[in-house]
C-alpha positions in Angstrom: -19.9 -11.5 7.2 -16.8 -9.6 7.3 -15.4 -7.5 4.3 -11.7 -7.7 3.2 -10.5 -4.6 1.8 -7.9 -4.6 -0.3 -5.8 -0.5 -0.1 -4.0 0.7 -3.4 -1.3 3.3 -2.7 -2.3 6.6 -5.1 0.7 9.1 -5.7 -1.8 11.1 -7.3 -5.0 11.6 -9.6 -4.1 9.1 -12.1 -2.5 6.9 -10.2 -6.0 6.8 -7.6 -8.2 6.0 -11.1 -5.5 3.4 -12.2 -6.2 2.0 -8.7 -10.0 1.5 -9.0 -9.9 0.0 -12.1 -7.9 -2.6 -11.4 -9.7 -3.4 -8.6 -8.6 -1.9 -4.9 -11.4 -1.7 -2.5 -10.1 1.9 -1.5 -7.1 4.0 -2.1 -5.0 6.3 0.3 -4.0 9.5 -1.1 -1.7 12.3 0.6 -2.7 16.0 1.1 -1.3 19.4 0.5 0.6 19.0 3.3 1.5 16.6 6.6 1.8 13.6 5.1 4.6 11.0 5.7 5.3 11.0 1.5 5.5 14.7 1.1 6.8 14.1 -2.5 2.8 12.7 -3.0 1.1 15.6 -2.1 -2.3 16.7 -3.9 -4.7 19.1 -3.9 -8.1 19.3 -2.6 -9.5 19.3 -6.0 -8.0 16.1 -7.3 -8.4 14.3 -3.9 -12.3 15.1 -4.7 -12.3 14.6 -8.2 -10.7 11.1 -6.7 -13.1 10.4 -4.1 -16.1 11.1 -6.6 -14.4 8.3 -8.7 -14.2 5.7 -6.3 -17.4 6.1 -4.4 -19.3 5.4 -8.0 -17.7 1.4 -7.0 -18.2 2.5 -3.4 -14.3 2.5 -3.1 -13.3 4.6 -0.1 -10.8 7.3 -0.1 -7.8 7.4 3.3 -6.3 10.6 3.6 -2.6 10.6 5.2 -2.1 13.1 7.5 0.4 11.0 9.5 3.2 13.6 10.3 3.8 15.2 13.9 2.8 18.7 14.4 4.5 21.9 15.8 2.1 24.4 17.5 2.1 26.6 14.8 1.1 24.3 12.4 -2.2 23.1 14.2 -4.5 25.1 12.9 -3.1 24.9 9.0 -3.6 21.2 9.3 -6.9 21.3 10.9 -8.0 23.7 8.5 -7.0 21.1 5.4 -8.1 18.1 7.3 -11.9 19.4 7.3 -11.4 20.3 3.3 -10.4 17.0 3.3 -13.5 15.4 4.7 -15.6 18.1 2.7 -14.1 17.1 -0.5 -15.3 13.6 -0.1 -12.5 11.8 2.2 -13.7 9.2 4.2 -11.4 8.6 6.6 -7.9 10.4 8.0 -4.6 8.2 8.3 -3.3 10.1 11.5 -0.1 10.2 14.0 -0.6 13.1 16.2 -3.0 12.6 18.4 -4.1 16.7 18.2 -6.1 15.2 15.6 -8.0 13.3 17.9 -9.1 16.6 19.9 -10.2 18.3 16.8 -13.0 17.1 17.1 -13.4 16.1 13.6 -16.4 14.6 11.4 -14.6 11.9 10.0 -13.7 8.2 10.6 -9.9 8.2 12.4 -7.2 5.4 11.4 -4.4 5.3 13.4 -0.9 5.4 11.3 1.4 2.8 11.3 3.5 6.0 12.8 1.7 5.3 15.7 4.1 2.4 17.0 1.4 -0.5 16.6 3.6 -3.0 18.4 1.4 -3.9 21.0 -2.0 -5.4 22.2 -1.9 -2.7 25.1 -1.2 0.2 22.9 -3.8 -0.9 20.0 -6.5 -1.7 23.0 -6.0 2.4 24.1 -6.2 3.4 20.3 -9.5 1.5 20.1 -10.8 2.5 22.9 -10.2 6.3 22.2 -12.5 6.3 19.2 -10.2 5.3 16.3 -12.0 3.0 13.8 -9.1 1.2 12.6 -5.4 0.7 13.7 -2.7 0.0 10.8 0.5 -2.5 12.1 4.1 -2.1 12.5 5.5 -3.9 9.4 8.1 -6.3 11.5 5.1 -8.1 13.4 4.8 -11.7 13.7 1.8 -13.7 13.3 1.8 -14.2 16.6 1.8 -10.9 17.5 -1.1 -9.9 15.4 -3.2 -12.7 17.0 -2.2 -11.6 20.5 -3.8 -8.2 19.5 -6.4 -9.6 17.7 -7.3 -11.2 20.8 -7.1 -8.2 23.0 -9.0 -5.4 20.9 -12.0 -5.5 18.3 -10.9 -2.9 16.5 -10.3 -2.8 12.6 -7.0 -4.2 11.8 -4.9 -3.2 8.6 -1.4 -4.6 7.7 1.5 -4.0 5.1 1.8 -6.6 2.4 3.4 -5.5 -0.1 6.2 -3.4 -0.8 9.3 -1.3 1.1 9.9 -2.4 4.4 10.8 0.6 7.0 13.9 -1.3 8.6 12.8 0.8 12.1 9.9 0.9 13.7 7.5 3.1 11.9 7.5 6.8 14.1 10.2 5.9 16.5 13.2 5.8 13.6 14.9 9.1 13.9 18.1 8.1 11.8 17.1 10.4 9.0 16.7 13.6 11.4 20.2 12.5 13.1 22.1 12.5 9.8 20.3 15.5 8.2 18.0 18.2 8.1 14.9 15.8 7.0 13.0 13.9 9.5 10.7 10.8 8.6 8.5 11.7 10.8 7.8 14.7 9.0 7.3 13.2 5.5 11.3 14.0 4.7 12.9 11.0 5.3 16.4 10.7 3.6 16.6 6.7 3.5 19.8 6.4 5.4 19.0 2.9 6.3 20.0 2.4 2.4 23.3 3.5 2.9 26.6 1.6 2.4 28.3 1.2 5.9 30.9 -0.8 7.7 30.6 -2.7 10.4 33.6 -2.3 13.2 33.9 -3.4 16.9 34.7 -1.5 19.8 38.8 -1.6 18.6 38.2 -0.4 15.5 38.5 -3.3 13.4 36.5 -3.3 10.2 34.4 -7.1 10.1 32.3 -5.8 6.7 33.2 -3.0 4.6 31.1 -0.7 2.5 27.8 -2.9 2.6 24.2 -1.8 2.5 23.8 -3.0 6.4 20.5 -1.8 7.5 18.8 -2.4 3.4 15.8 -4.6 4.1 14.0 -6.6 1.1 10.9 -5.8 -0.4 7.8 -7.2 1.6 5.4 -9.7 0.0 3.0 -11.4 1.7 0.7 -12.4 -1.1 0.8 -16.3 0.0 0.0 -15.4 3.8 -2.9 -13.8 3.0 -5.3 -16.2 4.4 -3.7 -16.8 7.1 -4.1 -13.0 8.0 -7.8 -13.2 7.2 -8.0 -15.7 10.2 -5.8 -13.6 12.3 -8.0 -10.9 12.2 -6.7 -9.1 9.5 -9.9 -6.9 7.5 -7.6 -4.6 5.2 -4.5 -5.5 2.8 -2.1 -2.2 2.5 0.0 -2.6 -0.6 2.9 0.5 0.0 3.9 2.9 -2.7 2.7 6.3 -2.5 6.1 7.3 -4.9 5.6 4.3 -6.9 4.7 5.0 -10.7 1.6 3.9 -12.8 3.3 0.6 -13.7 3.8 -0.1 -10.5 0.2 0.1 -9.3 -1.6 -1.7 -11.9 0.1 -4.9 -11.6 0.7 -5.3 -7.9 -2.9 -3.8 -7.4 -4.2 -6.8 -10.2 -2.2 -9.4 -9.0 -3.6 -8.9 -5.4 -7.2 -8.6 -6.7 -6.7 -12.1 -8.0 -5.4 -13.6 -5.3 -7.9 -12.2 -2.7 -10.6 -13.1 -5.1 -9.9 -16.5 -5.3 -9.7 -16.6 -1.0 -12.8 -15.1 -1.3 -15.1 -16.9 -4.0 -14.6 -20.4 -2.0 -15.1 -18.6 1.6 -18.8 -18.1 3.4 -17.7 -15.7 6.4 -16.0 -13.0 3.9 -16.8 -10.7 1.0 -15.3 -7.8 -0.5 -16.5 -4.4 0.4 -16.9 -2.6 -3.0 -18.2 -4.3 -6.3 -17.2 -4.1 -9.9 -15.1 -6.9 -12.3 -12.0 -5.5 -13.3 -10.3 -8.7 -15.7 -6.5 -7.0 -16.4 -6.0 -7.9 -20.3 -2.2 -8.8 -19.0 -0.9 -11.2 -16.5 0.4 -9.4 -13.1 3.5 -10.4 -12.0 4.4 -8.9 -8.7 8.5 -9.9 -9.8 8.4 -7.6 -13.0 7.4 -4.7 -10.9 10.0 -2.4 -8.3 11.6 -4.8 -5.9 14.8 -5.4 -3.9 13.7 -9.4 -3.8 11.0 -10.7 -2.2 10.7 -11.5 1.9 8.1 -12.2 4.3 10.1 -10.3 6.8 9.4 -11.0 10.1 5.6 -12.6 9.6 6.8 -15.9 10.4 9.2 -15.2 13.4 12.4 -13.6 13.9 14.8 -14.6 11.6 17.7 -13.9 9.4 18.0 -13.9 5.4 15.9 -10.3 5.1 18.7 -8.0 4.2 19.6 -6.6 0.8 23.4 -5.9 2.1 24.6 -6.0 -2.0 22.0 -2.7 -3.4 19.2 -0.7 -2.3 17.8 -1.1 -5.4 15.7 -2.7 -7.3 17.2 -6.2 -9.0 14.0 -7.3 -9.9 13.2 -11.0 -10.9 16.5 -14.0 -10.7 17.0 -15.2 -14.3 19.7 -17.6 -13.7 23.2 -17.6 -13.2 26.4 -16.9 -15.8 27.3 -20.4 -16.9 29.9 -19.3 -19.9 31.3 -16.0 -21.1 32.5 -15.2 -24.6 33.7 -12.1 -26.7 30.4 -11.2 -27.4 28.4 -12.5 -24.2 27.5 -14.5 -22.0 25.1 -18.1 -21.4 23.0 -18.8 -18.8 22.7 -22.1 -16.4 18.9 -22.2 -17.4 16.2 -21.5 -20.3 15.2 -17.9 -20.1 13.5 -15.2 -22.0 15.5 -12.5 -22.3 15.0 -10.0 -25.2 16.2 -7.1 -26.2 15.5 -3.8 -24.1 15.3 -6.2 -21.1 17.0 -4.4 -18.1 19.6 -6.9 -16.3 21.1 -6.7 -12.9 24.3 -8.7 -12.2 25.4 -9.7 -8.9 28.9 -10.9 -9.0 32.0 -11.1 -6.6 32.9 -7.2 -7.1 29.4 -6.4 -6.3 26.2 -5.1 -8.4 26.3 -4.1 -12.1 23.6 -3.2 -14.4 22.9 -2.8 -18.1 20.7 -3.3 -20.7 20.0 -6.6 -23.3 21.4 -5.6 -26.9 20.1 -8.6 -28.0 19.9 -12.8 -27.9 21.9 -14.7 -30.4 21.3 -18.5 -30.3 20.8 -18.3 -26.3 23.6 -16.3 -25.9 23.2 -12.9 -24.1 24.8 -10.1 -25.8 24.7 -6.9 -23.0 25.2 -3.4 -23.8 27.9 -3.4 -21.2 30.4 -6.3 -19.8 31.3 -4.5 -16.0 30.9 -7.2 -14.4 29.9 -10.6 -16.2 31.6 -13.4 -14.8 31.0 -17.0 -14.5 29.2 -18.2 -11.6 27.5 -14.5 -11.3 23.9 -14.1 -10.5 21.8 -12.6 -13.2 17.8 -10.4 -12.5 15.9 -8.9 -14.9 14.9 -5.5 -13.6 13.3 -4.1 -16.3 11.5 -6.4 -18.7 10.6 -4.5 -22.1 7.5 -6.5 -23.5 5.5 -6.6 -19.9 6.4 -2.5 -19.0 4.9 -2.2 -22.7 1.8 -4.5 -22.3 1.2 -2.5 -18.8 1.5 1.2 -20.5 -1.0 -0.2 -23.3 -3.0 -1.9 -20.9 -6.7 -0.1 -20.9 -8.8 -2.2 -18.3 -11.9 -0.7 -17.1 -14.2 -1.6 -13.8 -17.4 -2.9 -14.7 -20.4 -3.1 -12.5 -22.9 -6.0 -13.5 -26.5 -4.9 -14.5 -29.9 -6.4 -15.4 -32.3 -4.9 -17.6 -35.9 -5.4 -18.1 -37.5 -3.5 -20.8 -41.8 -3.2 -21.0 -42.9 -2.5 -24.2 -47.2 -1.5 -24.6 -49.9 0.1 -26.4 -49.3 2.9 -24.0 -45.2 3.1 -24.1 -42.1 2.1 -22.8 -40.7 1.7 -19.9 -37.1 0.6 -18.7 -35.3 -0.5 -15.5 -31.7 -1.3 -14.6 -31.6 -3.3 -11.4 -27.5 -3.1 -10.5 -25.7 -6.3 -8.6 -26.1 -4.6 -5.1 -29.7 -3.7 -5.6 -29.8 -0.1 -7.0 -32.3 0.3 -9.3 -33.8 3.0 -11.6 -36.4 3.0 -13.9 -37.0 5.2 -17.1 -40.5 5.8 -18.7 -42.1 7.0 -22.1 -45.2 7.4 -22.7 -46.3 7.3 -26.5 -48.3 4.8 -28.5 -46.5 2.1 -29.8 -47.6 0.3 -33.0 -47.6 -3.3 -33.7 -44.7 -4.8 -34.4 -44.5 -6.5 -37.8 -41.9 -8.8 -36.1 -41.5 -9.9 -32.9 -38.9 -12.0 -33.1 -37.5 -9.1 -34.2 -37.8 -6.3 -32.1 -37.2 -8.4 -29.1 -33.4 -9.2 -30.6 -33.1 -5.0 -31.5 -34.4 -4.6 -27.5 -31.6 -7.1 -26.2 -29.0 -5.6 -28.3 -29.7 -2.1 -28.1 -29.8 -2.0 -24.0 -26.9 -4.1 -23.8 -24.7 -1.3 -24.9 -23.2 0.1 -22.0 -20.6 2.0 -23.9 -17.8 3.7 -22.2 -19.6 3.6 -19.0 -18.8 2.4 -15.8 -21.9 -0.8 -16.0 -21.8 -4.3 -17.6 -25.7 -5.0 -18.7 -25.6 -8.4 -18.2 -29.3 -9.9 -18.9 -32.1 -7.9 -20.8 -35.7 -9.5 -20.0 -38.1 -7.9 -22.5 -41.7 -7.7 -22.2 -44.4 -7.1 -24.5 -42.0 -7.2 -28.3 -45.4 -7.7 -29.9 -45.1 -3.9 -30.1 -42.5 -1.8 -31.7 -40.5 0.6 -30.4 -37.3 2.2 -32.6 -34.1 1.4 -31.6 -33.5 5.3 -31.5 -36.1 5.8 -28.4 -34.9 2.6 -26.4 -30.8 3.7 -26.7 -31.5 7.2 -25.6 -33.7 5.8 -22.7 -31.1 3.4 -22.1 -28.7 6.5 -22.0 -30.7 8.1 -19.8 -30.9 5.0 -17.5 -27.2 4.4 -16.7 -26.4 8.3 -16.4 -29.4 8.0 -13.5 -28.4 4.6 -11.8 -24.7 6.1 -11.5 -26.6 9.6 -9.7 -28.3 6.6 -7.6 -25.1 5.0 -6.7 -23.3 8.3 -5.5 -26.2 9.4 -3.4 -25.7 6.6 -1.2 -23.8 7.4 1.8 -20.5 5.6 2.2 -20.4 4.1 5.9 -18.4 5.4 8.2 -17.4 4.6 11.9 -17.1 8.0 13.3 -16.4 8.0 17.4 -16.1 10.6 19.9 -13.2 10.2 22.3 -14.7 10.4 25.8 -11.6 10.4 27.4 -12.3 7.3 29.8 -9.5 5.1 28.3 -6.1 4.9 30.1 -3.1 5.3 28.6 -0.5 2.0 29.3 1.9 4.1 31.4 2.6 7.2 33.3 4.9 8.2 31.0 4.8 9.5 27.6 8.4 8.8 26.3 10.7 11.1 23.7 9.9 8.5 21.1 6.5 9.2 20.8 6.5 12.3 19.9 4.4 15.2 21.7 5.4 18.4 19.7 2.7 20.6 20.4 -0.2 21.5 23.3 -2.4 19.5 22.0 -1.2 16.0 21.7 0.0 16.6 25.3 -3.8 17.6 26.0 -4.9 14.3 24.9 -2.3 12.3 26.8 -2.9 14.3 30.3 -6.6 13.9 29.8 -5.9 9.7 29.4 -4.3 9.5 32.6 -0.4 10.3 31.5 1.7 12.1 34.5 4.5 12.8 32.6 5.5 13.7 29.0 9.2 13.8 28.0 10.1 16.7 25.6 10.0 15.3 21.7 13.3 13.7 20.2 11.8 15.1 17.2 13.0 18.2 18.9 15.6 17.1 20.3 19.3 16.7 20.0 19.7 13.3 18.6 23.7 12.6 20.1 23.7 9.7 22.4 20.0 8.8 21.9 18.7 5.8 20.4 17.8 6.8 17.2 16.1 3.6 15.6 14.8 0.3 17.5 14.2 -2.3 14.7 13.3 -5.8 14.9 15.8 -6.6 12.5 19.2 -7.9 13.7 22.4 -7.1 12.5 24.2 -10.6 14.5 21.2 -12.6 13.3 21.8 -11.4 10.0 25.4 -12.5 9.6 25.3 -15.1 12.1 26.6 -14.0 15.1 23.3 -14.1 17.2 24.3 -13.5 20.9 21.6 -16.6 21.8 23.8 -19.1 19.5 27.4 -18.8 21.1 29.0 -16.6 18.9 32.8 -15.6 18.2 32.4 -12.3 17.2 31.7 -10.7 21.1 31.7 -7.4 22.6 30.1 -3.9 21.5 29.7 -3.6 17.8 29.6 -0.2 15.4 28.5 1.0 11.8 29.7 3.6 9.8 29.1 5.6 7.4 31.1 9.0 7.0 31.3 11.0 10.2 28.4 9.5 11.4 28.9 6.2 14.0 26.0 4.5 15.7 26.5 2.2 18.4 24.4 -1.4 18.0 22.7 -2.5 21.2 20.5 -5.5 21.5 17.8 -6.7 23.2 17.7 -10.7 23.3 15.0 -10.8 25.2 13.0 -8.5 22.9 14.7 -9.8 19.9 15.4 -6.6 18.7 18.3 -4.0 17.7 18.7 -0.5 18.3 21.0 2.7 16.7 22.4 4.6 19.3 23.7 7.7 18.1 27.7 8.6 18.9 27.3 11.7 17.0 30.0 12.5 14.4 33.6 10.9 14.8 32.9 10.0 18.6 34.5 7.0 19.7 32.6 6.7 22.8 
């Protein structure tokens, strides 16, 4: 039987409880420091008042500590990694592999930083002790089937959300423009910039477009397919995301991987408790540049967002007919007023708000750019962000009841639906009941009452209702019952995979590249003691002019047609701009892949 986890995003505290309830399987949080979102950092105290949360639904808790480390910084971060796993952590998202020779009491997942491309490089993170290696976002299926195929280890994938447009830990485009590296949980987003695309005479080919701007990721139809293919946990991204956000994409999964799993023998889910949203989730009325499967299904075109970097949210239709006042759509719609509009017309990407509807007729707070023929999202829809912020769902876990009832006293036991049980006694004479009938309905209804607590009593079996006992005695034992079963549930141990790294596995090559990343003594420990002859000093140290700065499966010739496998006219060396900075495209057909190089600022070279 294997379990399929699905992993809620948590910028903080409230957003981790928001998570639970609406039914993730675990949660990944960030620390104080060294994590690749440092705008969701946390304290120690809420990641354990977090952890003590989830383990009541036996939710697990990630921790990211997925940035690279200078020498000085070692022991700081192994210092908040074991205050981590003290508060209640049960496992650390990791890049640097100093991590791995700290020696630490805790179950190790290897980042998506990592540059999980391969079945060669996932085999050597398996077989150095890590429990579970997350993807690269652009895989195929294919790809994740050949590593499937090569490694046992746990596999976790991307979903949902933003979609890194580089390779995740070998994009160094935000360090090359700036002061803020991604790789150090600063990353600028220059990817979302506006640039032009030239060729090696200068000529402009597109001006002033969002080149590199990927789609939103969803993958909420593949996911049985990635259940065969080995995958064992969903990762829904959004560690900046707000609550909104994460009770509706978190829902909407839940559903979907519930259904998969009610009509399915071989899998189950790997914490318990209902959570029924009292809304409908709606993955398109949340944050997104427009849905894409990226590169799931194979290499292809038809990804890029080259209009906005922001959200447009859900199409509505397109502008049939403008008048003083408005404007009509080519379709019903449902509109109302407060709705937030995007519209995508010939001069680009406007926005505004819905005044109001008149007879079908739009009537916007702002005209810039309404035009027939113009494409119209919704990017903020009033009534559903209202039904969201009222929304009050709570995670319930299903309990039976049997109460005894005897000359002698009372006894009751809650029996929860993974077995837990607990049983609460009092002994005092009980007198006959004048009505049993009666005091079997009061039993029922009284211990049904789970209040405010985290339990559904679902059946009460009562025994012996030929004596009475006062509604009073059996709701404070019945108090007294859940406050134990929930003490029961968080004294069992969470299971962990916790392996040593004996050092026998090999790592692929001799060489330990720039792009990977060895900034201090002991990530270069760990690759010397895996067989590596030489390691190149870090780019992330490194001057960035000339150097490929980002290697992404995405393709700027695919993307506007000009693949160099299809016979294209547009030829020779190709360049983006943006500013002073210029970056060189080179491509790799036989990869299918792209790469920045760096030309530094103004070069023409």
């Amino acid at each position: 039987m294997r379990t399929i986890e699905l992993l809620s995003p948590a910028k903080d505290l409230a957003a981790a409880v928001a998570a639970v309830d609406y039914g993730a399987d675990a949660i990944y949080m960030g620390g104080s420091r060294f994590g690749a979102r440092r705008a969701a950092a946390n304290s120690v105290d809420d990641i354990a008042r977090a952890a003590e949360y989830a383990h009541r639904y036996g939710v697990r808790v990630h921790a990211a500590l997925n940035t690279v480390l200078f020498d000085d910084e070692l022991e700081a971060a192994e210092t908040q990694a074991r205050e981590l796993i003290a508060a209640g952590v049960d496992a650390l998202i990791v890049q640097d592999m100093a991590l791995r020779r700290m020696d630490l009491p805790a179950e190790l997942h290897a980042s998506t930083q990592t540059g999980n491309t391969s079945p060669e490089g996932v085999r050597f993170l398996q077989d150095c002790g890590f429990a579970r290696v997350i993807l690269e976002r652009s895989l195929t299926l294919d790809d994740i089937r050949r590593i499937r195929a090569a490694t046992t280890v746990e596999l976790e994938c991307f979903v949902h959300g933003a979609i890194c447009v580089g390779h995740s830990g070998r994009c160094f485009l935000s360090r090359a423009t700036s002061s803020r590296s991604g790789n150090r949980g600063e990353c600028s987003q220059p990817c979302r910039l506006p640039y032009d695309l030239k060729d090696a005479s200068g000529r402009t080919i597109v001006s002033g477009k969002h080149l590199l701007s990927v789609r939103d990721l969803d993958l909420s139809d593949d996911l049985e397919t990635l259940i065969d293919a080995g995958i064992a946990s969903f990762k829904i991204e959004g560690r900046l995301k707000d609550m909104r956000y994460i009770k509706n994409v978190v829902a909407y999964y839940r559903r979907r991987l519930d259904e998969i799993i009610s009509r399915r023998a071989d899998i189950t889910r790997p914490s318990v408790g209902r959570s029924v949203p009292d809304f409908t989730p709606d993955t398109a009325k949340s944050f997104t540049r427009g849905a894409s499967r990226y590169m799931l299904r194979g290499k292809c075109g038809g990804v890029a967002s080259f209009d906005t970097p922001k959200a447009v949210g859900e199409p509505i239709g397109r502008i049939a007919g403008v008048s003083r006042r408005g404007f009509t759509l080519d379709r019903p719609h449902d509109l109302a007023a407060g709705d937030g509009i995007c519209i995508v017309g010939r001069n680009g990407v406007s926005g505004t708000n819905v005044n109001g509807v008149e007879g079908g007729a739009i009537v916007p707070n702002r005209t810039d750019g309404v035009e027939a023929g113009a494409e119209v999202y919704r990017n903020y829809d009033h009534a559903f962000s209202l039904a969201l912020d009222r929304s009050r769902t709570r995670r319930t876990i299903d309990v039976d009841a049997r109460v005894a009832l005897s000359a002698d006293g009372a006894t009751l036991s809650l029996r929860d639906c993974e077995g837990v049980e607990v049983t609460i006694a009092r002994a005092l004479p009980l007198d006959l009941a004048a009505a049993p009938d009666k005091m079997e309905q009061t039993a029922r209804r009284t211990v049904a009452k789970s209040g405010d607590t985290i339990f559904s009593v679902r059946e009460v079996a009562v025994e012996g209702a030929e004596r009475f006992a006062p509604a009073s005695l059996l709701a404070e034992m019945r108090r007294e019952a859940l406050e134990a079963l929930l003490r029961e549930r968080l004294r069992r141990p969470v299971p962990h995979r916790i392996t040593a790294d004996d050092g026998a596995a090999r790592y692929p090559s001799d060489t330990v590249t720039r792009y990977e990343n060895v900034t201090n003594r002991m990530a270069a420990e760990f690759y010397r003691a895996h067989g590596a002859q030489r390691i190149e000093p870090p780019l992330e140290a490194s001057p960035t002019a000339g150097e490929r700065v980002m290697i992404s499966s995405y393709c700027l010739r695919r993307e506007i047609g000009q693949c160099l496998k299809e016979s294209p006219s547009l030829r020779g060396d190709l360049y983006i701009e943006h500013g002073a900075a210029r970056y060189r495209l080179a491509f790799d057909c036989s990869r299918c892949e792209m790469s920045l190089i760096d030309l530094g600022r103004g070069d023409k070279g």
